[in-house]
FIDRENDREN-101130 format. One record per residue (C-alpha): residue number from 1; x, y, z. Coordinates in nm, 4 decimals, decimal comma. Layout:
N
{marvex NUM; {X; Y; Z}}
...
//
This chain:
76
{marvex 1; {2,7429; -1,7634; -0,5240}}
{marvex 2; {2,4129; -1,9574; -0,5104}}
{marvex 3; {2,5333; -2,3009; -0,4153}}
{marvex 4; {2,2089; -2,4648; -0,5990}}
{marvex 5; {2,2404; -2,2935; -0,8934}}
{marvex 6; {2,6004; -2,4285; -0,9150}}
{marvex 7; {2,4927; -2,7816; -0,8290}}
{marvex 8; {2,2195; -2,7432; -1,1165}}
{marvex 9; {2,4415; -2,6137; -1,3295}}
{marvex 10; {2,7126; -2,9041; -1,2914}}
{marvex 11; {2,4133; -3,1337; -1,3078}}
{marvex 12; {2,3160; -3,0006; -1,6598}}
{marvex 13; {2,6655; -2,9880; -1,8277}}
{marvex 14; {2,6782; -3,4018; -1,7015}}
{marvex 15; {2,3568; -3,4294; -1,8945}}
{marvex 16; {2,4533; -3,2731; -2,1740}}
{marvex 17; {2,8017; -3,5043; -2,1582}}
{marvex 18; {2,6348; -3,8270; -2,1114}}
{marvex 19; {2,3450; -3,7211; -2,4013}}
{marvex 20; {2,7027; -3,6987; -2,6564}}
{marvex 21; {2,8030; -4,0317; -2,4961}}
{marvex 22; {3,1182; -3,8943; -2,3528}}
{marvex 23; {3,2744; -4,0174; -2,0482}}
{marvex 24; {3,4595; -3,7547; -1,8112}}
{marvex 25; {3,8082; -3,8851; -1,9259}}
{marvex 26; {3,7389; -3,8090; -2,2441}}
{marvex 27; {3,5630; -3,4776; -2,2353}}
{marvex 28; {3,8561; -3,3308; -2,0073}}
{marvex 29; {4,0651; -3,4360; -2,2932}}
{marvex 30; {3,9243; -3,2330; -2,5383}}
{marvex 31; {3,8866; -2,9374; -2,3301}}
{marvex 32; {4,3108; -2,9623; -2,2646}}
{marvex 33; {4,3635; -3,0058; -2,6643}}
{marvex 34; {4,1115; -2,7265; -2,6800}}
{marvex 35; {4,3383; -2,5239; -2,4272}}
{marvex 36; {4,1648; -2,5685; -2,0999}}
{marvex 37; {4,3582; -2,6908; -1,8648}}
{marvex 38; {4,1116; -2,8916; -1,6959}}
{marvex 39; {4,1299; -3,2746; -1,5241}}
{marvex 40; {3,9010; -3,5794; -1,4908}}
{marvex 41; {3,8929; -3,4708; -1,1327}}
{marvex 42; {3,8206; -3,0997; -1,2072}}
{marvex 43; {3,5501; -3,1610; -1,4138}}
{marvex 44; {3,4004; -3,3758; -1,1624}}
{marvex 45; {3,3936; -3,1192; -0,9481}}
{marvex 46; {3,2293; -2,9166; -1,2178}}
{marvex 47; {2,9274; -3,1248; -1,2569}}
{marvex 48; {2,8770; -3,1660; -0,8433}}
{marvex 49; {2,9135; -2,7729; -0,8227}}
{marvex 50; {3,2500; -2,7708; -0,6250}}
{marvex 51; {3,4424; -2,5924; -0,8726}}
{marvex 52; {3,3216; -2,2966; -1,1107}}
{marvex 53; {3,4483; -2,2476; -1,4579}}
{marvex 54; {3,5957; -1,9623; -1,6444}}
{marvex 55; {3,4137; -1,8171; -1,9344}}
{marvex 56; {3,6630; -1,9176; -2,1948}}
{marvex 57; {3,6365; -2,2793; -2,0598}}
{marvex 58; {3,2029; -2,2438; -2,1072}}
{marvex 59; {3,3030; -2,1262; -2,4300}}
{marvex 60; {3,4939; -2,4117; -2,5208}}
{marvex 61; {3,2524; -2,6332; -2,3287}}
{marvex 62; {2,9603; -2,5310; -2,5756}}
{marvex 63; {3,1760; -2,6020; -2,9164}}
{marvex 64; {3,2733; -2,9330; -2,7535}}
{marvex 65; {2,9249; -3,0449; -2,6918}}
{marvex 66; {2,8001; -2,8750; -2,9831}}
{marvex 67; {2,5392; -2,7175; -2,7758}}
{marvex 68; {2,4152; -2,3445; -2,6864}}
{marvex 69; {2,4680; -2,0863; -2,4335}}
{marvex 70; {2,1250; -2,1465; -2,3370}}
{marvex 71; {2,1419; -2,5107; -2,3297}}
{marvex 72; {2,4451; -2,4862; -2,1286}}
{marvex 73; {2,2601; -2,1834; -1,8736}}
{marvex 74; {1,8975; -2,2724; -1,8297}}
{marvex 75; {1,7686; -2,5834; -1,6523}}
{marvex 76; {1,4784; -2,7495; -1,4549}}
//
């Protein structure tokens, strides 16, 4: 994997979660009543790049933030 892609990547999606003026807390709660079983600490990991993410939980990541695919995929 191209570790500054994933680092980029986890930047973006904590953009994208501080631009909907969620915290971590409460974005990793949605994505558990949404089915993904994902933590505050997981999803920290996420947005340093330490931890990649399954396509169902992009999936539900981009109905969450009421985003797209390509706001979730392409970056600075």
């Amino acid at each position: 994997m191209d570790e500054k892609y994933e680092q980029n990547f986890g930047k973006n999606i904590r953009q994208i979660r501080k631009k909907k003026k969620l915290t971590q807390e409460q974005l990793a709660a949605q994505l558990q009543i949404n089915g993904c079983d994902i933590t505050r600490s997981a999803l920290a990991k996420i947005e340093v790049g330490q931890r990649h993410l399954y396509p169902d939980e992009i999936r539900t990541l981009k109905e969450i933030l009421d985003v797209t695919f390509d706001d979730i995929f392409y970056f600075d």
